[in-house]
N, C-alpha and C positions, 0 to 999 in steps of 0.2 A: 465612680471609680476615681481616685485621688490618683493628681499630674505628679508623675514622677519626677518632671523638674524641679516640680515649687517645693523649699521644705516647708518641714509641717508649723516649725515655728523659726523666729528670728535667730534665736539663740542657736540649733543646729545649723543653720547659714554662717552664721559668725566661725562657727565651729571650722567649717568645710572650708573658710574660705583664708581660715591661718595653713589649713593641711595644703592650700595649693598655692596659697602667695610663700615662696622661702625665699627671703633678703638675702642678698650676697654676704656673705661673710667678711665680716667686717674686720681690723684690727683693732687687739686687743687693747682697751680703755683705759689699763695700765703702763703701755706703753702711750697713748697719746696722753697730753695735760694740758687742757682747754684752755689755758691760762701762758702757751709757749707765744713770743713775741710774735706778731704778725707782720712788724712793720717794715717799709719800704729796704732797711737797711739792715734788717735782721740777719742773724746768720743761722738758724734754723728756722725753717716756714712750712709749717704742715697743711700738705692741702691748700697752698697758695692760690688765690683766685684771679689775679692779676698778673699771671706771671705765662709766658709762649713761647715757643723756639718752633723754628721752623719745619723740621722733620718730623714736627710730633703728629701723630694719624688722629682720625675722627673720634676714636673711643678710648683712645688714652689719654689717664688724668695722670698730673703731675702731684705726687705722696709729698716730696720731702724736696726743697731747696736748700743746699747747705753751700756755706760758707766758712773760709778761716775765724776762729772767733777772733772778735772783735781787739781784742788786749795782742795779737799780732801788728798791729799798725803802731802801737806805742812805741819803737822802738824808730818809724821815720818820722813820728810826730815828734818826738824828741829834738830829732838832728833838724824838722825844719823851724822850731822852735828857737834853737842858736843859728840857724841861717839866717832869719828875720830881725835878729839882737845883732849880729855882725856889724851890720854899717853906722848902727846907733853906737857901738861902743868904738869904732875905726873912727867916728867922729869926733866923741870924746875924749879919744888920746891921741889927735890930731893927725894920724897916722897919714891920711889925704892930704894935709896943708900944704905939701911942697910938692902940690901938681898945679898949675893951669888953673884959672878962674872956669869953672862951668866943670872940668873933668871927673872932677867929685859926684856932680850928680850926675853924669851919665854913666857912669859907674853903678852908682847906688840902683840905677832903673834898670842896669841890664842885670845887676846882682838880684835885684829882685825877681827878673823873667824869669833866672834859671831857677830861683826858690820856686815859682807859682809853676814850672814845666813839672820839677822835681814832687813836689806836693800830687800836682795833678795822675802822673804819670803812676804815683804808689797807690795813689785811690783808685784810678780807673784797673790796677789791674788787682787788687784788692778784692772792689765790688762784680768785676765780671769774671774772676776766675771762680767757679762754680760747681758745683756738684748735684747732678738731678737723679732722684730716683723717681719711676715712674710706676704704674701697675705692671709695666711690661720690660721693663728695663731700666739699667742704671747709664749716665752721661757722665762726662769728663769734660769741660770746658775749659782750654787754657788760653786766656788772653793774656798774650805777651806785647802788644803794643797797641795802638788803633788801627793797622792795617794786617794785621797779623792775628788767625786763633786756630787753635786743632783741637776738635772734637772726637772723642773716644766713648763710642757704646757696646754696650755687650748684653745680650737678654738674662732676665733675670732667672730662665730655664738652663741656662748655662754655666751658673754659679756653682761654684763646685765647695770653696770655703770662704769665711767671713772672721776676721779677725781684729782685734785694736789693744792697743797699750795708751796709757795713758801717765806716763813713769814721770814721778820729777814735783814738787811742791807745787810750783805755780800750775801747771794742769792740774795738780789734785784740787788745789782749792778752786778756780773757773773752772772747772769741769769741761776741759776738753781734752782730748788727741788725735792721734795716726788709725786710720781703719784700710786696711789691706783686704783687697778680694780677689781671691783667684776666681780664672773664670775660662771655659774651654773653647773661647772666643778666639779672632783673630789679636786681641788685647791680650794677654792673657793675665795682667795684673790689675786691678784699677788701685791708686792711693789716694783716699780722700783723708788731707794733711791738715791737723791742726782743724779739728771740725768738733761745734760744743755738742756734748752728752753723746760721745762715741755709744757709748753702750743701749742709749734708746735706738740708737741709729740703726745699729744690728739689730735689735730683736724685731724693728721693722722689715727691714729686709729680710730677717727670715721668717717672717708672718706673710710675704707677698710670696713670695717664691711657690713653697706648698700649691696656691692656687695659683698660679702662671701654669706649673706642669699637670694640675689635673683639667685645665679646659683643652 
């Protein structure tokens, strides 16, 4: 009498054994491009591996790190650009000479503190002001100072609409904007501002959602 566990050949096992392994449903390969930046400073991060927050549970991954793109900081690299040329051309047109021997450079040393606070202060809230979406929900992280941050989440079963513009030449050509979500959380808005390829952005988050509310 032939074991009704064993099949009869390999190939029927192989068979039975795709009908009972089903892969989670993945997002779709057109919205992901194997080739988006990974790196420490990036402003979209898919599936970031190095990256934590503290209220994240055991079985939630982190989908998408976004940040302001990049061409947002060109506008206080500019000004610390002439902040750093200031005392080099106050010297050259003497502007200092009719102070005090020494006054000149302590000038120059506190003019440069408040350049390097200034610099410091636009990148740290730059790189930590944040936007996470997760399998389970989306984050809000606003770092306003280093003693200072308010975090806003809302589940991604809550989302009610998903929207972005992205109006204006300079966003058309870097390809970024504004994405707005409403959501019947106690948030009831999120704005993730100024964030590159608005548009892959949403078709993720509505590729997660679907399966959030069917488990």
């Amino acid at each position: 009498m032939p074991d009704i566990f064993i099949s009869d050949t390999p190939e029927v096992k192989k068979e039975e054994d795709k009908d009972i392994e089903k892969p989670e449903k993945k997002i779709s390969s057109e919205v992901h491009d194997p080739h988006h930046r990974h790196g420490k400073f990036s402003s979209f991060r898919f599936y970031p591996k190095d990256i934590d927050f503290e209220s994240r549970s055991n079985d939630e991954k982190i989908v998408l790190l976004l940040r302001q793109h990049f061409i947002v900081n060109l506008k206080w690299i500019f000004i610390a650009v002439i902040l750093f040329l200031a005392p080099g051309i106050a010297t050259r047109f003497e502007i200092l000479s009719s102070l005090p021997p020494g006054f000149g450079l302590v000038i120059n040393m506190v003019w440069y503190l408040i350049t390097m606070a200034y610099i410091l202060e636009n990148f740290l809230s730059w790189y930590f002001n944040v936007y996470i979406v997760t399998n389970e929900r989306i984050i809000d992280v606003d770092f306003n100072n280093l003693i200072y941050k308010r975090i806003s989440d809302a589940t991604l079963d809550n989302i009610q609409d998903i929207t972005y513009n992205m109006g204006g030449v300079v966003r058309t050509v870097f390809n970024y904007g504004d994405i707005f979500i409403q959501t019947a959380s106690e948030v009831s808005e999120f704005d993730f501002l100024a964030v590159p390829e608005p548009d892959k952005v949403v078709r993720i988050v509505n590729d997660l959602v679907p399966q959030v509310k069917q488990k």
